[in-house]
Wavefront OBJ file of the C-alpha trace (Angstrom):
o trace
v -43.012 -17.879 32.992
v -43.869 -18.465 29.303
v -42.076 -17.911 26.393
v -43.777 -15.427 23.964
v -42.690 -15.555 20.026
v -42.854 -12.688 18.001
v -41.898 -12.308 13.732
v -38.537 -10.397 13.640
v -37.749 -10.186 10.169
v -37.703 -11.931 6.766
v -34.124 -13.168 4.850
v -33.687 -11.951 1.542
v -35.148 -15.257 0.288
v -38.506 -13.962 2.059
v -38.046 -16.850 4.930
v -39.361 -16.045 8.365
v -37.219 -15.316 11.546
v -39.317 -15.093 15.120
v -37.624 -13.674 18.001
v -38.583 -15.793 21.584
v -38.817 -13.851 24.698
v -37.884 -16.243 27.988
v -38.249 -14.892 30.929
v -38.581 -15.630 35.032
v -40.500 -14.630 37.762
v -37.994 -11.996 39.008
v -38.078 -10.220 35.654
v -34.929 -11.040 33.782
v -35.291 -11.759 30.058
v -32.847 -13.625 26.950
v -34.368 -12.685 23.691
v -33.294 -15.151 21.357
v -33.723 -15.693 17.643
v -34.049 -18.575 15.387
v -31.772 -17.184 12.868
v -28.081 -18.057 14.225
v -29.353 -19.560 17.378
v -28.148 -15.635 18.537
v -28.746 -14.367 21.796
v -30.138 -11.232 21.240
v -30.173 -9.319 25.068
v -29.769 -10.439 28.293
v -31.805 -8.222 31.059
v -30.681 -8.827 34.673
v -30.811 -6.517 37.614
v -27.608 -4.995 38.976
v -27.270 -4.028 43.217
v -29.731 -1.735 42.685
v -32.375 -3.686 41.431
v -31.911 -1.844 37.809
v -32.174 -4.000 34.660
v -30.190 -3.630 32.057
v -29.323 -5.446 28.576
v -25.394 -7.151 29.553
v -25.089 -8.549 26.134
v -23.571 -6.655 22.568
v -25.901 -6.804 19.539
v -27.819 -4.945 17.102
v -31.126 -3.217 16.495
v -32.726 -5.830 14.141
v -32.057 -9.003 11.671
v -30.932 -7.232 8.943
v -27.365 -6.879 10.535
v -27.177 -10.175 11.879
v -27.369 -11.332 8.426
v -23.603 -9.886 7.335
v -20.749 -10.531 7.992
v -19.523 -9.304 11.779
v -18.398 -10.389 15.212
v -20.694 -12.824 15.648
v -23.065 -10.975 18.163
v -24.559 -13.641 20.495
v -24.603 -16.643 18.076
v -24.054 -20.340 17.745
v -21.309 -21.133 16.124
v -20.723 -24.241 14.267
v -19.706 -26.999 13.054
v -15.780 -26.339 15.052
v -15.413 -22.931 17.063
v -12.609 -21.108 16.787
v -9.592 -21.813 14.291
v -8.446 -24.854 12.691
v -4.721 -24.228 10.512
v -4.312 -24.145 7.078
v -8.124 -24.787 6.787
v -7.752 -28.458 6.630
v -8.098 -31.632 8.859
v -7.851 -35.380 8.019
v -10.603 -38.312 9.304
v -9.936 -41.834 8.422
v -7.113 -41.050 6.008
v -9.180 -38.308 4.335
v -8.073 -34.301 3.701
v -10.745 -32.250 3.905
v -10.650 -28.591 2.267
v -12.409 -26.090 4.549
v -13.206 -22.185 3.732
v -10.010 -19.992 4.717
v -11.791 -16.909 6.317
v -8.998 -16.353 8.904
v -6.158 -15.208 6.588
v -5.227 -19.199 5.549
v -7.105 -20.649 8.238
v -10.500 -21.423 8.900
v -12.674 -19.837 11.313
v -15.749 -20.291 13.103
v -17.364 -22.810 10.924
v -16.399 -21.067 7.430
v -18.247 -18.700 5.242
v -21.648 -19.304 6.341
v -21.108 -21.236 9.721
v -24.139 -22.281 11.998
v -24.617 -18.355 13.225
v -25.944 -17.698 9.104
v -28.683 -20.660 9.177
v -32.029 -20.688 9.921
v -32.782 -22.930 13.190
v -36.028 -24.970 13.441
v -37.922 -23.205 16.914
v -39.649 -24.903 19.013
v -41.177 -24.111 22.767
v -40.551 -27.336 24.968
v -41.412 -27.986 28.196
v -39.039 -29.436 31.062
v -38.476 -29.507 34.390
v -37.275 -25.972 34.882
v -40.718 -24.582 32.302
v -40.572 -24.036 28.964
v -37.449 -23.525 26.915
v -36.484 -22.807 23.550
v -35.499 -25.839 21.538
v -33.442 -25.112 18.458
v -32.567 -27.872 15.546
v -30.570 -27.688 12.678
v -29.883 -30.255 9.590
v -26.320 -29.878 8.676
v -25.748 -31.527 4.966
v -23.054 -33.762 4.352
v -20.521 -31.451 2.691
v -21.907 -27.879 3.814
v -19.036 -25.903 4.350
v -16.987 -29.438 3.125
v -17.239 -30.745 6.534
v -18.285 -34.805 5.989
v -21.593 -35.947 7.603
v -25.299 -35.005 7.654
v -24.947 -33.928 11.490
v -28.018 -33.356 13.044
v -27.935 -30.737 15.499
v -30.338 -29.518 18.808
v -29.326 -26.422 20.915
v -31.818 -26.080 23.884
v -31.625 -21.979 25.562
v -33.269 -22.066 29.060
v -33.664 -19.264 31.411
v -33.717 -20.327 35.317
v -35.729 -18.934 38.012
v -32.069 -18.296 39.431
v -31.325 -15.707 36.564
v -29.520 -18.726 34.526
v -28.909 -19.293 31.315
v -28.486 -22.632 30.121
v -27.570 -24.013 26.583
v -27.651 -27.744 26.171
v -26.377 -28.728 22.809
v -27.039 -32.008 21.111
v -25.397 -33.619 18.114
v -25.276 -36.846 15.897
v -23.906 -37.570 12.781
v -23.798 -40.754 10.157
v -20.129 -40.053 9.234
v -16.818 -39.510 10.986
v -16.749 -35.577 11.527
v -15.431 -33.380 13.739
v -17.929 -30.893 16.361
v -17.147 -28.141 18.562
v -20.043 -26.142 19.216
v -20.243 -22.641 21.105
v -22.083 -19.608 21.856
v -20.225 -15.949 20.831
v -22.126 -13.592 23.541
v -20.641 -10.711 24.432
v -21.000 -9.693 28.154
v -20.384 -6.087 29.363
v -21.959 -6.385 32.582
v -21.979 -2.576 33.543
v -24.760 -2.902 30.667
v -23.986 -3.465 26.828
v -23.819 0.592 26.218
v -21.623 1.762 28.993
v -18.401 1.880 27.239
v -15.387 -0.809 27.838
v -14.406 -4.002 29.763
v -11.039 -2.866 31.389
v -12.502 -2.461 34.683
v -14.369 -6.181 35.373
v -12.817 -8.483 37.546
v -12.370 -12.043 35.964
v -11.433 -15.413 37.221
v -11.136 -18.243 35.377
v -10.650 -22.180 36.715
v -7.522 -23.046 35.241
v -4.047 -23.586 35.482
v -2.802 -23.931 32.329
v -3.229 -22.125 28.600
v -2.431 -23.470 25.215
v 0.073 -20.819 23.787
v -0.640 -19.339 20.753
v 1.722 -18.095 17.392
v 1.476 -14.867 15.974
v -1.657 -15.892 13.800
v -3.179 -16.767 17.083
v -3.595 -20.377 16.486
v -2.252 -22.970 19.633
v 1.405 -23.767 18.860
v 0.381 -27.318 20.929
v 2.345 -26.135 24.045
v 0.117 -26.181 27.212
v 1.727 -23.699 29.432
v 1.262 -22.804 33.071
v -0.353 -19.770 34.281
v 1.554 -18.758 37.430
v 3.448 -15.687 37.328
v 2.065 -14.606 33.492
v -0.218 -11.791 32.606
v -2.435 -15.366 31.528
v -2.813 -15.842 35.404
v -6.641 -15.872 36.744
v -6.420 -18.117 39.564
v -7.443 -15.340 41.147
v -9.896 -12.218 40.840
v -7.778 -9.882 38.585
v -8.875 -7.109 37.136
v -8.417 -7.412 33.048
v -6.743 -3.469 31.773
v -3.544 -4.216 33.040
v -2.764 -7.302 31.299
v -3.936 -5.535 28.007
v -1.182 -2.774 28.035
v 1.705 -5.712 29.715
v 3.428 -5.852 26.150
v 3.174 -9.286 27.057
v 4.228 -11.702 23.753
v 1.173 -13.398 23.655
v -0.910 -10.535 24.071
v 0.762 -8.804 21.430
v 0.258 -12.146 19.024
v -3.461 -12.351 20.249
v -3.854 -8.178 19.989
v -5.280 -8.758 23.579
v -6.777 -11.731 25.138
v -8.186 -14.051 22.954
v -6.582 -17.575 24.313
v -7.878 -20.809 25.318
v -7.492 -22.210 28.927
v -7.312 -25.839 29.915
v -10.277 -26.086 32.464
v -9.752 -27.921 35.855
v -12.053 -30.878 36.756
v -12.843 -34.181 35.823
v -13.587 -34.544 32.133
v -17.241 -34.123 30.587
v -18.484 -33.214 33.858
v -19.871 -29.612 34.705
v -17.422 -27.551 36.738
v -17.199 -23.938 37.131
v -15.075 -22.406 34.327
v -15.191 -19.019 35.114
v -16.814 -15.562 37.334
v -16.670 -12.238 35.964
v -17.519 -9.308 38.505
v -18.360 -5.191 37.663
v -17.485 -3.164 40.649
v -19.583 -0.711 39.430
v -22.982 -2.584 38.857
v -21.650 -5.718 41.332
v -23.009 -7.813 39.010
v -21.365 -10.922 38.853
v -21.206 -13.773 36.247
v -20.505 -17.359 36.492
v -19.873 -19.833 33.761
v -19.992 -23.415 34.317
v -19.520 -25.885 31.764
v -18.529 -29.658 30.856
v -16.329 -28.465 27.976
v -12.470 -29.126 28.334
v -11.492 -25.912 27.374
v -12.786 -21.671 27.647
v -11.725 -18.821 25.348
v -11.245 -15.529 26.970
v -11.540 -12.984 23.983
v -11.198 -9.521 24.967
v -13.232 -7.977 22.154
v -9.851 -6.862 20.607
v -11.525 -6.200 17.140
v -14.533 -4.820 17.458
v -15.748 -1.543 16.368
v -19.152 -1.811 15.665
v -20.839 2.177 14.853
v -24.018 1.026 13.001
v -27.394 -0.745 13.755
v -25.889 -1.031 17.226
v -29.103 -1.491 19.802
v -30.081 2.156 21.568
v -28.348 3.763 19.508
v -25.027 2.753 20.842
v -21.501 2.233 19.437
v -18.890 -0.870 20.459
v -15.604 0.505 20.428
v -12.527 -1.508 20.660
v -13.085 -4.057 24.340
v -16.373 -2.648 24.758
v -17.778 -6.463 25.511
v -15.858 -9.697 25.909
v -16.981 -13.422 25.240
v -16.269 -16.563 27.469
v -16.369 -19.479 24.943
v -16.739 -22.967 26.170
v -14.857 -25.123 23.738
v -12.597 -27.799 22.893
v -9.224 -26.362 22.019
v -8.592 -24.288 18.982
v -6.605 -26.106 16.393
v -7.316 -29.276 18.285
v -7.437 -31.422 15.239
v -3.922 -30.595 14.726
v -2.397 -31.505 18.542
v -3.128 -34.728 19.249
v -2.620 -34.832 22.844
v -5.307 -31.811 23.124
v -8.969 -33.618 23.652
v -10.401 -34.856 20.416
v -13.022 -33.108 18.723
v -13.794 -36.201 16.367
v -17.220 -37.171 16.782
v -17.872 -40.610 15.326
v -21.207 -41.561 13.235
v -23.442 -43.445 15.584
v -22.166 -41.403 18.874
v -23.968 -38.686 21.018
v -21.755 -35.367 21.025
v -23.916 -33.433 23.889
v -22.052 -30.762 26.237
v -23.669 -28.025 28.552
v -22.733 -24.570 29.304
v -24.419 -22.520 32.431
v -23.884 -18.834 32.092
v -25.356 -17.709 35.906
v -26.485 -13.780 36.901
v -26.437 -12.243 40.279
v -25.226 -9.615 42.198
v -22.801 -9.318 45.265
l 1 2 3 4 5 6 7 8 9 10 11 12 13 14 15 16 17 18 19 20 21 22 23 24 25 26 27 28 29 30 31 32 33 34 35 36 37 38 39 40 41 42 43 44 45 46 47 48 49 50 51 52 53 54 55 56 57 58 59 60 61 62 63 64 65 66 67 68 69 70 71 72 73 74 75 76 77 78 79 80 81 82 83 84 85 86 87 88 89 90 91 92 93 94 95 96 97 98 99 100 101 102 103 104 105 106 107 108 109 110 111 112 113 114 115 116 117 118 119 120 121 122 123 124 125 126 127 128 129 130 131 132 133 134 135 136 137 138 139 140 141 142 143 144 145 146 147 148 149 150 151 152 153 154 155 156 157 158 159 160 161 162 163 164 165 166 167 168 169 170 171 172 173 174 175 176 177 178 179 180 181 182 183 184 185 186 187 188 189 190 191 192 193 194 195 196 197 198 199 200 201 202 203 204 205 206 207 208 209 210 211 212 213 214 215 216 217 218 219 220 221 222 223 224 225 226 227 228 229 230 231 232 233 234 235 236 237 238 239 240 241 242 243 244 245 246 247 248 249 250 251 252 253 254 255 256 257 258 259 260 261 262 263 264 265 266 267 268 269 270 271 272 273 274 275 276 277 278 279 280 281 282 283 284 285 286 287 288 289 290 291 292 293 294 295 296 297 298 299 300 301 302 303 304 305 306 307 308 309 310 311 312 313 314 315 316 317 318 319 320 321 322 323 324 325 326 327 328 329 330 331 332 333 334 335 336 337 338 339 340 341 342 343 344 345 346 347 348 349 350 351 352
């Protein structure tokens, strides 16, 4: 199927933002928009053959434009947290925005989720796709490097959604790109998370302090509330009084993937009972966060007419780990000028 472009809205310097409808022959549709890279709905059938939107977000670009919880977006240049808002490359300190009490946070004040991406419709193997590509200055946000960025969104015949993401730069810097969707997959109005079954492919977490940021301990799973080896449904482990619940507020941790490095393994599957949709999230990314939408509460410009209460969606972030520039031992985010940084992430819909 094609992919049909329509204007969404105008910044408040006047600048143009389209919205690109992908869809397949079986009738699911991503809506995506060049401002952010955000995905803005998801519409997949459930056992019933009922579509509904499985993905938080709001009614139009204006809210997209403030700050929030990063509905659906790219995020960029590093995911996740990085302490004291500072790293060193090549015997240099940089200086990075502290937007996470003293740390830094998803890029910094305006991350890659605030920029305008160049759109364009591509064609490959699977039909056209949605090819995104951003210029990253040297110094924006103090990070070193012009890094020149790609992101390509495309939606399978299988009710997949792919993101391929691309990256160069002509100075030592440091990448870690994501996307911040988040899935409620009993449909993105029908209230909270507690009930969906989640499993994710790993045996090990890096712990976390009380400002949430990894400590550099990898710890095992087995007999914690951090335990998804198997199918486990996620309430319980939120009211454990577990202590790194309590320092995350909920889940919002990093686990240490299984499978070979850089190659694309199944990270996770997230199941509704009631809708028996399922989710599966494969990815060549070391690492995936497991945030339990902890924070939000979200009463305004909220599509249909909805409101996001606290765990009314959660995200499943492929990643390298948070605070990796700080652990050594944790895979290196450091991506050196004249080297390809390029990592894909699968999200997959169906139904049991």
């Amino acid at each position: 199927m094609g992919i049909e472009k329509k204007l969404y809205g105008r910044t408040n310097e006047g600048k143009e933002v389209f919205l690109f409808t992908l869809k397949n022959s079986g009738g699911a549709a991503v809506e995506i928009t060049n401002f952010g890279g955000i995905i803005v709905s998801i519409l997949v059938p459930d056992k019933k053959g009922r579509f509904d939107d499985v993905s938080l977000g709001y009614d139009s670009l204006e809210p997209y434009m403030e700050p929030g919880p990063y509905f659906g977006a790219i995020i960029g240049r590093y995911a996740n947290r990085i302490e004291n808002s500072e790293f060193e490359i090549n015997g240099i300190t940089y200086h990075l925005a502290a937007n996470d009490g003293k740390n830094h946070l998803h890029g910094g004040l305006k991350g890659f989720d605030k920029v305008i991406w160049h759109p364009q419709i591509v064609q490959s193997s699977e039909g056209e796709c949605l090819e995104l590509t951003y210029k990253s200055a040297d110094g924006e946000e103090n990070y070193p490097g012009n890094l020149d960025v790609k992101v390509i969104y495309t939606l399978t015949e299988d009710n997949a959604i792919k993101i391929e993401y691309f990256a160069e730069t002509d100075k030592d810097t440091v990448v870690n790109l994501t996307n911040h969707a988040y899935f409620n997959l009993s449909g993105h109005a029908s209230g909270d998370i507690l009930k969906h079954k989640l499993k994710i492919c790993a045996d090990f977490f890096t712990a976390v302090s009380p400002e949430g940021l990894p400590t550099g301990e990898i710890r095992e799973v087995k007999g914690t509330v951090m335990d998804f080896t198997d199918f486990k449904e996620i309430g319980p482990g939120l009211a454990s009084g577990d202590e790194q619940i309590i320092f995350g507020q909920g889940y919002d941790h990093n686990w240490v993937l299984n499978g070979e490095k850089n190659t694309l393994k199944k990270a996770a599957e997230l199941f509704d009972p009631e809708s028996e949709r399922r989710m599966e999230v494969y990815t060549t990314k070391p690492g995936i966060q497991f945030y339990s939408g902890n924070f939000l509460n979200v009463t305004e410009h909220v599509k249909d007419g909805a409101v996001y209460c606290k765990r009314a969606g959660l995200c499943l972030e492929t990643q390298y780990f948070p605070n990796s520039l700080k652990h050594k031992h944790f895979p290196s985010p450091i991506l050196k000028a004249g080297e390809k940084y390029r990592h894909t992430t699968i999200y997959k819909f169906f139904t049991a």
